[in-house]
Structures are given as structure tokens and as C-alpha cells.
C-alpha positions in Angstrom: -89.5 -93.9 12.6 -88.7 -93.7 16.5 -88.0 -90.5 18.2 -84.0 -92.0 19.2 -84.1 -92.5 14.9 -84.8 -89.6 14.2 -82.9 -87.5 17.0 -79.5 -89.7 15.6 -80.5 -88.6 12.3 -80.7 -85.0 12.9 -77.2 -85.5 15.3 -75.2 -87.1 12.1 -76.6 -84.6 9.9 -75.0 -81.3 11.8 -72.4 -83.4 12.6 -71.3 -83.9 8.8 -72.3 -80.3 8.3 -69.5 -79.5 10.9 -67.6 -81.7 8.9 -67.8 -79.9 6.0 -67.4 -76.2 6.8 -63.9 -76.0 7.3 -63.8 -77.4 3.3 -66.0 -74.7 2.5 -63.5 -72.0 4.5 -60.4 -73.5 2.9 -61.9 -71.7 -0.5 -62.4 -68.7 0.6 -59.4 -65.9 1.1 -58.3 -64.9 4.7 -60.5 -62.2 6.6 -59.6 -58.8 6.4 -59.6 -57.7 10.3 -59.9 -53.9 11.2 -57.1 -53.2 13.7 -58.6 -52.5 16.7 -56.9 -49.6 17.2 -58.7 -47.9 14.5 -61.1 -45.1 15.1 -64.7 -43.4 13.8 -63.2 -42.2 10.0 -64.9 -38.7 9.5 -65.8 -37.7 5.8 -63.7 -37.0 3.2 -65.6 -33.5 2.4 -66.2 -31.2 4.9 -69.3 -29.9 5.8 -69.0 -26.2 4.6 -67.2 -27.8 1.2 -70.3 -30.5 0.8 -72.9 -27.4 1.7 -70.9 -25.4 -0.8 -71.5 -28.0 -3.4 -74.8 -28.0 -3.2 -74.3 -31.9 -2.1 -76.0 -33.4 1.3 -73.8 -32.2 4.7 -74.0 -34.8 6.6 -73.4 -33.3 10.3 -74.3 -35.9 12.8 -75.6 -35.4 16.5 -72.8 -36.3 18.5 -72.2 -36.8 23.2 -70.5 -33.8 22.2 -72.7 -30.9 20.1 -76.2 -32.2 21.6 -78.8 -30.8 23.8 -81.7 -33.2 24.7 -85.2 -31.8 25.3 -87.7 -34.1 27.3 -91.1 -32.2 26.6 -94.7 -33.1 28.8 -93.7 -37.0 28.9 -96.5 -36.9 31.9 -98.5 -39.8 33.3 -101.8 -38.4 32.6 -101.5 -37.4 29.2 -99.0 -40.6 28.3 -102.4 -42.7 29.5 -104.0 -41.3 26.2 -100.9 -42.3 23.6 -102.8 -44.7 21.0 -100.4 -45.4 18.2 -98.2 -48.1 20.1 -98.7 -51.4 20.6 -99.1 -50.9 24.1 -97.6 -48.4 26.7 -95.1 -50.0 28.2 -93.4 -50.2 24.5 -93.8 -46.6 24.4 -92.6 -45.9 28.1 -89.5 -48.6 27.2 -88.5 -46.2 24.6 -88.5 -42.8 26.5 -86.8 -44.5 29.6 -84.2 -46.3 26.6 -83.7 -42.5 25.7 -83.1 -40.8 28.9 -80.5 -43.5 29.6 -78.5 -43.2 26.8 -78.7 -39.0 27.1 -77.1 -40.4 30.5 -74.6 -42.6 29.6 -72.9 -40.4 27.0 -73.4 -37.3 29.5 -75.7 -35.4 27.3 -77.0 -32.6 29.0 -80.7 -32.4 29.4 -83.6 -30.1 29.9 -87.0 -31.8 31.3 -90.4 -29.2 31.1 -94.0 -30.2 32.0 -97.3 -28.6 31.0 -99.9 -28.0 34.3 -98.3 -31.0 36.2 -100.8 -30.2 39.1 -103.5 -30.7 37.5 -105.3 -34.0 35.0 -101.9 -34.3 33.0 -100.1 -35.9 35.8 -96.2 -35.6 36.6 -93.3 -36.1 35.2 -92.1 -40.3 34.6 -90.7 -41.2 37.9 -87.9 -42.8 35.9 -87.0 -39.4 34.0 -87.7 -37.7 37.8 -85.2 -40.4 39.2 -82.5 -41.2 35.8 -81.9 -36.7 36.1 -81.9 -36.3 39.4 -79.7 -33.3 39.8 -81.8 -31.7 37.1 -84.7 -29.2 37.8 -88.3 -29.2 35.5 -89.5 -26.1 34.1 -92.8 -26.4 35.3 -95.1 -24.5 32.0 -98.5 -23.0 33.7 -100.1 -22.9 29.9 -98.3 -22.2 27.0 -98.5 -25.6 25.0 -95.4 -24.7 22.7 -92.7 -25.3 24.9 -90.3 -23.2 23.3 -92.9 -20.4 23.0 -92.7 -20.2 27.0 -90.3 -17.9 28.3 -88.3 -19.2 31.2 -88.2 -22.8 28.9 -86.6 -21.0 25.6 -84.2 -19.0 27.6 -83.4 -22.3 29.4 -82.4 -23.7 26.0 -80.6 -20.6 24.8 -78.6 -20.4 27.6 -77.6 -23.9 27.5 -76.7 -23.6 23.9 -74.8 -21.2 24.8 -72.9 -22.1 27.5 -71.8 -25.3 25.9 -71.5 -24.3 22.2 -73.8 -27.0 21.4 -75.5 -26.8 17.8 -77.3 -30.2 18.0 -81.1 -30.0 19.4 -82.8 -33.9 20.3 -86.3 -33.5 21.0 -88.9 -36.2 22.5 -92.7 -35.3 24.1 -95.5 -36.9 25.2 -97.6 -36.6 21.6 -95.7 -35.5 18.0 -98.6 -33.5 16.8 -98.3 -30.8 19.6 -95.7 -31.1 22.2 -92.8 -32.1 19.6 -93.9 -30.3 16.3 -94.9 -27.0 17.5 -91.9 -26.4 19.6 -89.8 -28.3 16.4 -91.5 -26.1 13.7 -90.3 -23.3 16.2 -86.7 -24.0 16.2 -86.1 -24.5 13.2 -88.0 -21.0 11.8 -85.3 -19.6 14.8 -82.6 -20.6 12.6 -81.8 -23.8 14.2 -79.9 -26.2 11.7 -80.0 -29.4 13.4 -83.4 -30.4 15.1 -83.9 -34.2 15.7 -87.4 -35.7 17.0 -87.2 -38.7 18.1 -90.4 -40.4 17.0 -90.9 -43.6 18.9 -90.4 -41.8 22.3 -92.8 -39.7 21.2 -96.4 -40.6 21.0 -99.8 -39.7 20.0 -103.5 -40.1 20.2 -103.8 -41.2 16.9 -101.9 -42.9 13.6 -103.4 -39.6 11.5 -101.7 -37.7 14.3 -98.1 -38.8 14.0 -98.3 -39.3 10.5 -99.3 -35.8 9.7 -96.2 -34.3 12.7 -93.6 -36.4 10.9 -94.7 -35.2 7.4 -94.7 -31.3 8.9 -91.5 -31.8 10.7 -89.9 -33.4 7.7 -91.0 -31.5 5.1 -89.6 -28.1 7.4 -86.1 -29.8 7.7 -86.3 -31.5 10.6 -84.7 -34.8 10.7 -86.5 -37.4 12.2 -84.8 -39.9 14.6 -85.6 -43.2 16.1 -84.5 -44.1 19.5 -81.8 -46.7 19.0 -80.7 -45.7 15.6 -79.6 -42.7 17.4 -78.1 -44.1 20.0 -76.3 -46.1 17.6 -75.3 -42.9 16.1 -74.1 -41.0 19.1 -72.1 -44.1 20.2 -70.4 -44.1 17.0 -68.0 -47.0 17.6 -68.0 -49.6 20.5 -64.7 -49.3 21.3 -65.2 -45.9 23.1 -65.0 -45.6 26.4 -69.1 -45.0 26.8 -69.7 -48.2 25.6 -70.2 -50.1 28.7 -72.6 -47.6 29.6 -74.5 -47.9 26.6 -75.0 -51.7 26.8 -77.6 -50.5 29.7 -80.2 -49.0 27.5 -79.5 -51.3 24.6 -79.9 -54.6 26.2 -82.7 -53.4 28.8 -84.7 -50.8 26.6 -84.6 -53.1 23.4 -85.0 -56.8 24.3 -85.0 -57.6 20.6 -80.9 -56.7 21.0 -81.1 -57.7 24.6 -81.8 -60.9 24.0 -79.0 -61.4 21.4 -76.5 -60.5 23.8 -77.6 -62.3 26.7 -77.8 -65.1 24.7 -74.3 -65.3 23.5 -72.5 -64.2 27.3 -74.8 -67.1 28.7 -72.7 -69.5 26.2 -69.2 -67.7 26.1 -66.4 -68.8 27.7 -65.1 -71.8 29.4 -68.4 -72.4 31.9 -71.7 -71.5 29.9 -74.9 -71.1 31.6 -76.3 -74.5 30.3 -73.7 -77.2 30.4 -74.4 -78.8 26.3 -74.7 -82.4 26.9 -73.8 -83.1 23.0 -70.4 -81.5 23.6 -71.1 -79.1 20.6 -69.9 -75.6 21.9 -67.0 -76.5 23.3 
């Protein structure tokens, strides 16, 4: 068989496949379309009533009741991270993080441990994305919420906002996310999220053992763009043009999706379609 035999083969065969699918539609009943107008549906039951009921209170981190810690993520010590595929996953993740804390306005508190010295300073892009943020610069106490000027940092912010929500990210899970995590939530905090994969550590015992501590204390464990997803809530909002940033830059595997389809929307696509298919 020639290639030009083949090729009209394959060409009549998604051409009577095109054929066919508005047949197929015709037997199906009409698509029920969300107005767009709609917006995010809260639960039915309350939190206090589910609590009550002894049922699971699902009581979500939201731009709204969240703090966002960003603990040690230092170039030194992130040089030592071993459970990734490579660093520049691991640094795509934090950076994916720190954009989205931006884009929904999420305020944010940034601490280093002995910057000065072997464990390096803070990502440039966490330096650079909260630039009208200081660093609580640590001098030795490896639990970040065990040092002073760092906890009262949090309090006060807490505080001042009325936020109930804590999101919490370091350079390793076993030390700089669990201690500070096991911390909080013997403090009598009721909603501590660690965000694993902008978190690293040294070792695949290491993270496995933090997420089993964390977890088992009450902590619920987050994933970077599952909690984005999360906090956006519904793409309709007006944040979500900010979000499309860290979701199509941080995470390719969406990026690429997307790019994909706006290089072939619309009336002049990227790459012209010789066949005449797409149009």
C-alpha cells in the first residue's frame, strides 16, 4: 500500500466518522447548560450543624479566611531536596504557589533559618513575587512557629484579618513544615494545610513519615494545584484571569491544554489546517 493510499484511507475514515456523529447526537437528549450567572453553591448543612452531628465539616480554605506561611524555601538547603524528580519540578511548584497566594491576594508571611550562612537565601522569585513583604530572618530556632518574633508575626496577622485558615509550605516536610504544623494545631488551630509538593525533603522515608504525623494530628494535607483549584472555586470570578498565570506556567501538564486550544480558537488559528477540518 502507498503512503497517498493510505493517507486517503485514514482522510475517508474521519471523514465518515464526522459523518456519523451528528446521527449519534440526534439520540441523545439536549444538554443541560448551567446559566452562567450561577455561583459557588455552599452546603446544605452548616458547619456547626455537620460538627454537631458528629458528620465531617467541611470548611474549605478560601482568598478570604487564609494566611499563607512560606517557611526556609532557601537555595542552600533546597540544593539537598531528594524526593522529586528533579528540582526545577520542585522549585515550579513553590513559585506555582506564591503566584496564586498572589493572584487571589492572600496575605503572606516569608521566614528563613541562618540565611547568612550555608542555607543560602530566600528564592529570588518569592524575594521578587512579595516584594512589599519583609522576611523574618530566624537566627536558630528550627520550629518556625517556636521563634518569637515569627509566631507573634502570625498571631497578629490572624488577628488583624480574622483569618482562621493557616497554608503552610517549607523547604523539607520532616522539619520545617511538621514541627511548626504539629505546633499549630496543639495551639488550637483548626484548619492547618501543608502543601506537600512545595515542600520537599531529603528523603522518600522523610516525607512519608511528615505526611503520616501531620495527618494523623489533623492536619490536612494539600497539593499545590488542587488547592488552587480550591481557593479559585469557580472560574467565573473575577481572579480568574489571574489564576490562568500559575496554572498554565507552573503546571505545563494544564498549560499545555490550554495553549493548545487558544492556538486553534477562533477565526485565524495558529496553524492554517490544510484539510479544512477545524473550520
Amino acid at each position: 500500500m502507498t503512503n497517498r493510499t493510505l493517507a486517503s484511507r485514514l482522510l475517508l475514515g474521519v471523514a465518515l466518522t464526522a459523518l456519523a456523529l451528528p446521527a449519534i447526537a440526534q439520540d441523545r437528549p439536549a444538554d443541560i447548560v448551567s446559566p452562567i450567572t450561577d455561583g459557588y453553591l455552599a452546603n446544605q448543612v452548616s458547619v456547626d450543624d455537620a460538627t454537631a452531628a458528629g458528620d465531617f465539616a467541611y470548611d474549605p480554605p478560601t482568598p478570604d479566611n487564609s494566611i499563607m506561611l512560606f517557611i526556609d524555601h532557601q537555595i542552600g538547603l533546597m540544593a539537598g531536596i531528594r524526593d522529586f524528580t528533579s528540582l526545577s519540578e520542585y522549585k515550579n511548584n513553590v513559585v506555582g504557589l506564591a503566584k496564586i497566594a498572589k493572584a487571589l491576594d492572600i496575605p503572606v508571611l516569608m521566614t528563613t533559618s541562618n540565611a547568612q550562612w550555608q542555607n543560602g537565601d530566600i528564592l529570588p522569585e518569592l524575594r521578587e513575587t512579595f516584594a512589599d513583604q519583609p522576611i523574618y530572618r530566624r537566627t536558630g530556632i528550627i520550629n518556625a512557629y517556636a521563634d518569637p518574633t515569627f509566631r507573634q508575626a502570625i498571631l497578629d496577622l490572624m488577628a488583624e484579618t480574622g483569618r482562621t485558615h493557616v497554608i503552610v509550605s517549607g523547604v523539607t516536610l520532616g522539619t520545617c513544615v511538621t514541627f511548626p504544623v504539629l505546633s499549630m494545631l496543639n495551639d488550637g488551630f483548626d484548619h492547618v494545610y501543608p502543601v506537600v509538593d512545595a515542600s520537599g525533603a531529603w528523603s522518600d522515608y522523610e516525607a512519608d513519615a511528615a505526611m503520616a504525623r501531620m495527618s494523623g494530628a489533623g492536619a490536612e494535607l494539600q497539593s499545590v494545584f488542587a488547592l488552587g483549584a480550591e481557593l479559585q472555586a469557580d472560574w467565573k470570578t473575577d481572579t480568574a484571569t489571574a489564576m490562568l498565570d500559575p496554572f498554565v506556567n507552573n503546571l505545563p501538564e494544564y498549560g499545555f491544554v490550554l495553549q493548545n486550544f487558544w492556538n486553534n480558537a477562533g477565526a485565524t488559528p495558529a496553524v492554517a489546517d490544510p484539510f479544512g477540518m477545524t473550520n
